[in-house]
VOGU-3710 file (C-alpha; in Angstrom, 3 decimals, decimal comma):
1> xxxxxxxxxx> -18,580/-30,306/-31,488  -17,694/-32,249/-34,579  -20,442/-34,269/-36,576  -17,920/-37,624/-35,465  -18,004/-36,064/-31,939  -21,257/-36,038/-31,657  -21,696/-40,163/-33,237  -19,425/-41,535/-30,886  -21,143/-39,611/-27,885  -24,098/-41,736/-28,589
11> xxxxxxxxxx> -23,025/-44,939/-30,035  -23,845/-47,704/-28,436  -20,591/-48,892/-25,955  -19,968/-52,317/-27,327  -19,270/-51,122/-30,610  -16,861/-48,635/-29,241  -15,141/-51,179/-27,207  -14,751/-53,754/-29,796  -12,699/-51,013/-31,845  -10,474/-50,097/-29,350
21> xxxxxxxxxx> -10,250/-54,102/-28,580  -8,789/-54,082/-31,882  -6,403/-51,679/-31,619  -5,048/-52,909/-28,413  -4,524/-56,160/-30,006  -2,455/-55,044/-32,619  -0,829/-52,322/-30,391  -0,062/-55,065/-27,522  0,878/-58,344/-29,742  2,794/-56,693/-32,750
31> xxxxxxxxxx> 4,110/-52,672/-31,818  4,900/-53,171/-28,321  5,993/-56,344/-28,152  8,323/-56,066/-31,554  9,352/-52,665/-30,256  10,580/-54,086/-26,746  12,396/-56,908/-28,303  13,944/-55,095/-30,648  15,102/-52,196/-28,047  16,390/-55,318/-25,782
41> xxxxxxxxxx> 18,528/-57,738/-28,941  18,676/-54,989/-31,755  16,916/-57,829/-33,388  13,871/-56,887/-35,624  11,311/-59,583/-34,968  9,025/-58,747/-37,963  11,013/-61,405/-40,369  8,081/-61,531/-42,893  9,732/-61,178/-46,529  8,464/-59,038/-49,482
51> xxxxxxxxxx> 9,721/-62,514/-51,750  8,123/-64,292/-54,958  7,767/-67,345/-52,728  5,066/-69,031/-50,583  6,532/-67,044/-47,816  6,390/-63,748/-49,713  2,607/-64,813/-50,567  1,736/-65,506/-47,014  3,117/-62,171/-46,086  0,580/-60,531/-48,365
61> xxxxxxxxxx> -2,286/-62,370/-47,056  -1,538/-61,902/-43,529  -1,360/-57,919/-44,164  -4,656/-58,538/-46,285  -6,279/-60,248/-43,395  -5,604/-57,757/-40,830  -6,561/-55,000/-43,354  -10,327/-56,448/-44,152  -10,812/-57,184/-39,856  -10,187/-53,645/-39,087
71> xxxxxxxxxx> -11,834/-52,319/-42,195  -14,599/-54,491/-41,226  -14,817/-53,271/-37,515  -14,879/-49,721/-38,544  -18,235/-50,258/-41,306  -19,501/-51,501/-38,301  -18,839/-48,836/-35,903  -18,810/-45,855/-37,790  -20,577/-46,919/-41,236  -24,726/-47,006/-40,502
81> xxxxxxxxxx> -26,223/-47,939/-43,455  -22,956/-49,089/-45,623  -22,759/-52,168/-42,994  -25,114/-53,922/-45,290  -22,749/-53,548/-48,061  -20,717/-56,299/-45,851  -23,793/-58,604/-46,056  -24,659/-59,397/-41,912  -25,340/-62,704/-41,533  -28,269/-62,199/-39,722
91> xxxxxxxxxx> -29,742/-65,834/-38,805  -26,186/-65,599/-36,652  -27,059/-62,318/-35,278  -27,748/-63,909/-31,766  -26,986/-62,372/-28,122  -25,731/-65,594/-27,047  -23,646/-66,282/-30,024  -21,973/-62,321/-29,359  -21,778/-63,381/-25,712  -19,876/-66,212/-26,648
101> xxxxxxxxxx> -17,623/-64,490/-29,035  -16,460/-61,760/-26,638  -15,478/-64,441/-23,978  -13,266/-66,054/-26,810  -11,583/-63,385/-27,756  -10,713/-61,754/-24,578  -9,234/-65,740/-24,051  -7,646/-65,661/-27,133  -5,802/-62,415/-25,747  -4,134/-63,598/-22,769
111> xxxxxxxxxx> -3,383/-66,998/-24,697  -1,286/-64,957/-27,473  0,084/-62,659/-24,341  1,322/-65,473/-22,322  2,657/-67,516/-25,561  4,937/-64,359/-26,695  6,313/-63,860/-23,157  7,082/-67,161/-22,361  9,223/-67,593/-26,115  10,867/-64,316/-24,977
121> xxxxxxxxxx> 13,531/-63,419/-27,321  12,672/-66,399/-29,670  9,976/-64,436/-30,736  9,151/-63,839/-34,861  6,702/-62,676/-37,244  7,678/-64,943/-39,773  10,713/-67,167/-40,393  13,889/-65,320/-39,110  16,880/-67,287/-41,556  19,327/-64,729/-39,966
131> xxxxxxxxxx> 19,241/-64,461/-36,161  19,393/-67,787/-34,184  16,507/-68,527/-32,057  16,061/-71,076/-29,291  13,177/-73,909/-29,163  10,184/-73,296/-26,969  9,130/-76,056/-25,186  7,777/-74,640/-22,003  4,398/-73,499/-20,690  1,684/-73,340/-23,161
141> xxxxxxxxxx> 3,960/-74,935/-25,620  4,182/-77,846/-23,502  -0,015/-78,443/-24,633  0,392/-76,942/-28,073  2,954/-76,022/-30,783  1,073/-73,041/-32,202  -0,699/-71,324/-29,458  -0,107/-68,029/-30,863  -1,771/-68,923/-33,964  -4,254/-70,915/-32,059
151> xxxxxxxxxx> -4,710/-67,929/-30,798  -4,948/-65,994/-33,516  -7,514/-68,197/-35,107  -9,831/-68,460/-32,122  -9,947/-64,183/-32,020  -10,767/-64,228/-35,611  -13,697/-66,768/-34,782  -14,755/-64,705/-32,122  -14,291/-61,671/-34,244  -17,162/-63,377/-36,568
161> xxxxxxxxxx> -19,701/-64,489/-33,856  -19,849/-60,842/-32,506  -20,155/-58,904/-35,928  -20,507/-61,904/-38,494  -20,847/-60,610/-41,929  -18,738/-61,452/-45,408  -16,027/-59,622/-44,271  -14,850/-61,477/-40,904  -15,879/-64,855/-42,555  -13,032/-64,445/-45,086
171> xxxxxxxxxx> -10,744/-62,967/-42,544  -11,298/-66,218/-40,592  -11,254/-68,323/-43,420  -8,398/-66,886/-44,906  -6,536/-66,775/-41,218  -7,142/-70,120/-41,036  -5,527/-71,355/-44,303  -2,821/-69,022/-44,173  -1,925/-69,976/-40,824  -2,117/-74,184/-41,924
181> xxxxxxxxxx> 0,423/-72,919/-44,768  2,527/-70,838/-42,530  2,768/-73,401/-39,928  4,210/-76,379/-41,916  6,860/-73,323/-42,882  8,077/-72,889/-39,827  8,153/-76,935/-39,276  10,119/-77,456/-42,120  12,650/-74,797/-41,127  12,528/-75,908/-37,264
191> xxxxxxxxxx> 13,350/-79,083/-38,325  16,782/-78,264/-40,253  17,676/-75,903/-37,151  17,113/-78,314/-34,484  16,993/-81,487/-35,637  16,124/-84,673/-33,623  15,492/-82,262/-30,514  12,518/-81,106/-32,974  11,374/-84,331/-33,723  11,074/-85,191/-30,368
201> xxxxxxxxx> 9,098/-82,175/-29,049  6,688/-82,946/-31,938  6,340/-86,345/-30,968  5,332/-85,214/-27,518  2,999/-82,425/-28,561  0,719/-81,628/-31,288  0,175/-79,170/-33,767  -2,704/-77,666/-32,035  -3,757/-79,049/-28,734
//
């Protein structure tokens, strides 16, 4: 049996189970779902551009983010001793605080689940300037305009009150900026595709919740 073998064997569960969290999030709200919406349109949903533009910029820092929350969750599992190199946060280092966490992310889950299936083929990562998309104004997004990223933001907060070091701070720091920039995007561009029928959805329903 190998030396890794042998480390998972006896590492504690919840530190096993918050990895594979994390790579059934990413499996479940970017491969699978891209990869069935793809095989259904022919349309590729990922629509964020390698461009020297604020869109191209928030393209980097969304890869960035997702880079230093898994790199982060593997110190933890796997690293022993080179978890301090993260610098743990340890007046936060609180049972309650984790228990807290885990309930918002597993939320934050089936809030990002439902959002994507209920926009259907409308779908993106990004701004899509090339395939026509309709407007969402149904279930969640009848309380909220972003619940994806409200989504995404709450995981990332729960991400930090389980393991909360320097590294998931920035990731939800960063997440959260990037998201504010990407967001008024995606208004901007909403509005020149739909118009008054835009306007009048955001009238009715805020950014958030």
């Amino acid at each position: 049996m190998s030396i890794l073998a042998k480390k998972i064997i006896v590492m504690p569960f919840h530190k096993i189970y918050l990895l594979g969290f994390m790579i059934l999030i990413f499996l479940l709200v970017f491969v699978v779902r891209s990869f069935l919406l793809w095989k259904r349109t022919g349309i590729n949903p990922w629509a964020l551009k390698n461009s020297y533009d604020a869109k191209g910029f928030i393209a980097i820092i969304f890869k960035t983010i997702g880079f230093i929350a898994f790199l982060s969750v593997t110190i933890y599992v796997f690293g022993g001793e080179w978890y301090e190199y993260l610098m743990p946060i340890w007046y936060l280092e609180n049972q309650i605080i984790q228990n807290v966490g885990w309930v918002i992310i597993h939320l934050s889950l089936v809030c990002i689940f439902i959002a994507q299936l209920q926009m259907k083929d409308s779908w993106r990562i990004g701004i899509d300037e090339e395939n026509k998309t309709e407007l969402v104004t149904n279930g969640l997004f009848q309380y909220s305009r972003n619940p994806i990223f409200l989504g995404v933001i709450l995981s990332n907060l729960g991400l930090f009150m389980i393991i909360p070091n320097s590294g998931t701070l920035l990731v939800l720091v960063l997440s959260y900026f990037s998201i504010q920039i990407q967001i008024r995007l995606e208004e901007e561009f909403l509005q020149k595709q739909f118009g008054i029928e835009y306007s009048g959805y955001c009238k009715k329903v805020k950014r958030w919740i």
